[in-house]
C-alpha positions, 0 to 999 in steps of 0.5 A, a space after each residue: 495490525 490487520 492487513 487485506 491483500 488483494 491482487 489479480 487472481 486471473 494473474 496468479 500464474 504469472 504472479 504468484 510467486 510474487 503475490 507468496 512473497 509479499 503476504 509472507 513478508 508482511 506476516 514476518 512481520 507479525 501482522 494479520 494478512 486476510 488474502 479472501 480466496 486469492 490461495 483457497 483455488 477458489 475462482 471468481 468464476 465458481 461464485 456462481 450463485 449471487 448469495 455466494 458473490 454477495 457474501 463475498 462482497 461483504 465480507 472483503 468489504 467488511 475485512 477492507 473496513 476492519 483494517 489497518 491498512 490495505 495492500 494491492 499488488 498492480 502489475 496487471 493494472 486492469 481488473 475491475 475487482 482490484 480496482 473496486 475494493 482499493 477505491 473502497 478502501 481510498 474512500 474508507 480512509 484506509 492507507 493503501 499501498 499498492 505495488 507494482 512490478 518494475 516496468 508495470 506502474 499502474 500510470 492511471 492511478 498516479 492520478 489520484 492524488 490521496 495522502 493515503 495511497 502510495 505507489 510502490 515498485 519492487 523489483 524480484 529481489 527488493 521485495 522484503 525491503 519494500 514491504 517493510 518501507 510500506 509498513 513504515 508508511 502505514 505507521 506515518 498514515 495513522 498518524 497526525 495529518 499535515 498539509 502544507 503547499 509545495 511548489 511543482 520542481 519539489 513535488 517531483 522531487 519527491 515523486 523521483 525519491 518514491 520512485 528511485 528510492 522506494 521511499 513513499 513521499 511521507 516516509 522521506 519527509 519524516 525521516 528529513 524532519 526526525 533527523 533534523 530534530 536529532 541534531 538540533 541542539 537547542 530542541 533537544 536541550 529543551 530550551 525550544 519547545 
């Protein structure tokens, strides 16, 4: 699996540390985690030349496009790259998972309502757990689409579960559905198909 990580360079000081721990949960995981120059020591600023900033913006986009999935970390919520390259990604159809340290939810993003984007937040010690939750979205994301109406009181059920629990919305509802598959015995004698 291919994954692009992007975040707040100008944050990495404060961040960093945070930004180290998620890029190496994911690759735990043995999954292909393309970070641009986020940990080169390259900044945006020593792109000075525009060939160099269009090269850079081709190959993000490009990397953004050849991926599986893409992760964003949003606890400092106003950077106009990191919000460009997750639009790109939301419109390329591409699952996003962005994440946020407790008491720094993006709340503009809630706004998006896109089966393909889920909000995380993590706390300093959660965050291996909350990565792999986020894997398990992405496993959802790619497969079969299923839209069905719910009323107000359940959407904020499940906006309550992804919060609290950590769980992406999709995740809790397919884990309800494959546990109720398990103990259904007459679908799993075959006699309902």
């Amino acid at each position: 699996m291919k994954i692009v990580f992007i975040a707040s360079a100008a944050q990495k000081d404060e961040l960093g540390t945070y930004y180290e721990q998620i890029v190496n949960e994911l690759k735990s995981q043995k999954i292909d985690v393309f970070t641009g120059h986020l940990f080169s020591g390259v900044k945006d600023s020593d792109l000075v030349e525009n060939q160099q900033i269009e090269s850079w913006y081709k190959e993000i986009t490009l990397k953004v496009r050849n991926a599986d999935a893409v992760f964003v970390e949003l606890s400092y919520p106003s950077t106009v790259n990191v919000g460009h390259i997750l639009t790109e990604a939301l419109d390329s159809g591409k699952p996003v998972v962005a994440l946020y340290k407790v008491g720094r939810e993006p709340f503009f993003l809630r706004g998006r309502v896109d089966d393909k984007l889920v909000l995380l937040e993590y706390h300093e010690n959660d965050i291996q757990s909350v990565v792999k939750s986020a894997l398990e979205y992405i496993s959802t994301a790619q497969d079969v689409r299923f839209n069905f109406f719910i009323s107000p009181r359940i959407g904020r059920y499940l906006d309550w579960i992804s919060k609290n629990k950590r769980v992406p919305r999709a995740v809790y509802l397919r884990r309800l559905i494959e546990e109720d598959m398990r103990s259904n015995k007459e679908y799993n004698e075959g006699t309902d198909e």
